[in-house]
C-alpha positions in Angstrom: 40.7 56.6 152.7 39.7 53.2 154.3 39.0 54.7 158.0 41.4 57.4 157.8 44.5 54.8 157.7 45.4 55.1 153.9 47.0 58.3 151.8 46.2 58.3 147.9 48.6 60.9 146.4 49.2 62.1 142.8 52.5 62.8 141.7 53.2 64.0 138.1 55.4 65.6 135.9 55.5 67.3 132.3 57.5 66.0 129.3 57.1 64.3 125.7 55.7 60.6 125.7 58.1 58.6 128.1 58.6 54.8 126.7 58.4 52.1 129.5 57.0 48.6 129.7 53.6 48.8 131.3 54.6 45.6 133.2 57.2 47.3 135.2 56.1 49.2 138.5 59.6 49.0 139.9 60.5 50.8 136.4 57.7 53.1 136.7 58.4 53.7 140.1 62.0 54.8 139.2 61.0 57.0 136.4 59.2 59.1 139.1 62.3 59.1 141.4 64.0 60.5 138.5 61.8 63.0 137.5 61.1 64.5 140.8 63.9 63.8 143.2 65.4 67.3 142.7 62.2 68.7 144.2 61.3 70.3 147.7 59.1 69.9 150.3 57.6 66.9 151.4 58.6 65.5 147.6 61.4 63.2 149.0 59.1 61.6 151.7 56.2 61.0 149.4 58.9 59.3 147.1 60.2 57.0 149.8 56.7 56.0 150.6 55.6 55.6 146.7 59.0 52.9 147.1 57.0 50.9 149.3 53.6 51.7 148.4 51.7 48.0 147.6 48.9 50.0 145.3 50.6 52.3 142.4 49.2 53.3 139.2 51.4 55.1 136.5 50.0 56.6 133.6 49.7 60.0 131.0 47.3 62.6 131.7 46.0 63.0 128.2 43.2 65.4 126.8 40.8 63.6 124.0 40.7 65.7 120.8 38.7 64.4 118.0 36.8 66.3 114.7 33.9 64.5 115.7 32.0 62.7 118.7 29.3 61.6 116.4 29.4 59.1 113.4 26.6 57.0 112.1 24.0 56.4 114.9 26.7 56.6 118.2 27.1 59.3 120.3 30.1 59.9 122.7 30.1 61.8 126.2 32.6 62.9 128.4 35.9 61.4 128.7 35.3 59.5 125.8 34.6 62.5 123.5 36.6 65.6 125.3 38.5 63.9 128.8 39.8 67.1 129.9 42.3 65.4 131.7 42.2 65.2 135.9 43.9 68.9 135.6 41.3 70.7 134.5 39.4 69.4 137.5 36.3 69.5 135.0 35.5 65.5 133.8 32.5 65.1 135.8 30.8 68.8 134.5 31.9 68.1 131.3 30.1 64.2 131.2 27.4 66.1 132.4 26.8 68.6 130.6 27.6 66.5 127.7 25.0 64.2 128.5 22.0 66.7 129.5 22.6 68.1 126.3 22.6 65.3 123.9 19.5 63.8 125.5 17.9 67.5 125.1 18.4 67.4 121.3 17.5 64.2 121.3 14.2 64.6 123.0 13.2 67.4 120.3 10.3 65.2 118.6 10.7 66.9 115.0 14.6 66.9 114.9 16.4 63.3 113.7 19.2 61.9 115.3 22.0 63.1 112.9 20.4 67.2 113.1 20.4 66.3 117.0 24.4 65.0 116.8 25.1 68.1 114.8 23.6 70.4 117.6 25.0 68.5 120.5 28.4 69.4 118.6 27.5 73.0 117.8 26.6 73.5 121.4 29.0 71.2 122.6 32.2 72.5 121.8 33.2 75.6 122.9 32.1 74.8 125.9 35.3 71.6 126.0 37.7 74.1 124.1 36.9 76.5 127.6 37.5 73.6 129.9 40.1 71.8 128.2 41.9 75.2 128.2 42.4 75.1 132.1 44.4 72.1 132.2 47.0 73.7 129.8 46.7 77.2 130.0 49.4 77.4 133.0 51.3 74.7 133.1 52.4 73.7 136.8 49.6 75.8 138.4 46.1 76.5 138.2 44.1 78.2 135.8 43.5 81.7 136.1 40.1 82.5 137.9 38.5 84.2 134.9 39.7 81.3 132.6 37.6 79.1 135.2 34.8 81.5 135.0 34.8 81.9 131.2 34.7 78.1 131.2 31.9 77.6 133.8 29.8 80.1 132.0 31.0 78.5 128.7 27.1 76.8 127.7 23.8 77.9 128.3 21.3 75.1 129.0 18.7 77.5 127.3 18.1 75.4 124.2 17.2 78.4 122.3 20.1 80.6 123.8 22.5 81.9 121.6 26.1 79.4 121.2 28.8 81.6 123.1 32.2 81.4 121.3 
């Protein structure tokens, strides 16, 4: 970044919700120490840099599950709907997707708004269950490479294909 002269690095860990005051980097910062400082490689370095780091952001990695994107007249799409979470690597195909879809029922001059929510679901989602699968289906690692296939192949953009499931 910035003309080759800054690193941006991710560091992360698994456990249950971990209670900390938002406010606090040099807290935040500390809870990372913690959680990682047994760890290898270049781990130690990267945390002795984090220590000084003047940028930091510390936050879950959450998937968004709801019964329903749809209510009344509002639509959502993408994160807002189904965030996948940065692990599944899939946000930005998702959003997609989600949106090209949508706007195609949408666009179907003899189907109203609330049939056209109800096929954007239909369609919808098992293509997210596929891609939200590959942030959680190994935990620490990737996805296997038929998961990722199974997930990329998850939706046809055929309206009048058959819904794979």
């Amino acid at each position: 970044m910035r003309d080759n002269a800054e690193l941006r690095v991710t560091l992360g860990f698994m456990s249950e919700p971990v209670a900390y005051d938002h406010r606090d980097v040099l807290q935040q910062k500390q809870i990372l120490t913690d959680r990682l400082a047994g760890l290898g490689w270049g781990t130690p370095k990267l945390l002795a840099a984090m220590a000084d780091a003047p940028n930091f952001h510390f936050d879950a990695m959450a998937q968004i599950h709801m019964d329903r994107w749809t209510t009344g007249r509002v639509a959502l799409v993408g994160d807002a709907g189904y965030c996948a979470s940065v692990l599944s690597g899939q946000g930005t195909s998702l959003a997609l997707v989600g949106a090209y879809v949508l706007a195609e029922e949408l666009s179907r001059s003899d189907v109203d708004h609330t049939a056209a929510f109800a096929a954007y679901e239909r369609r919808m989602r098992p293509f997210v269950a596929l891609n939200q699968a590959l942030a959680t289906e190994n935990p620490g690692g990737p996805a296997s490479e038929e998961s990722v296939d199974r997930a990329k192949n998850g939706i046809s953009l055929d309206v009048d294909a058959p819904v794979s499931g």
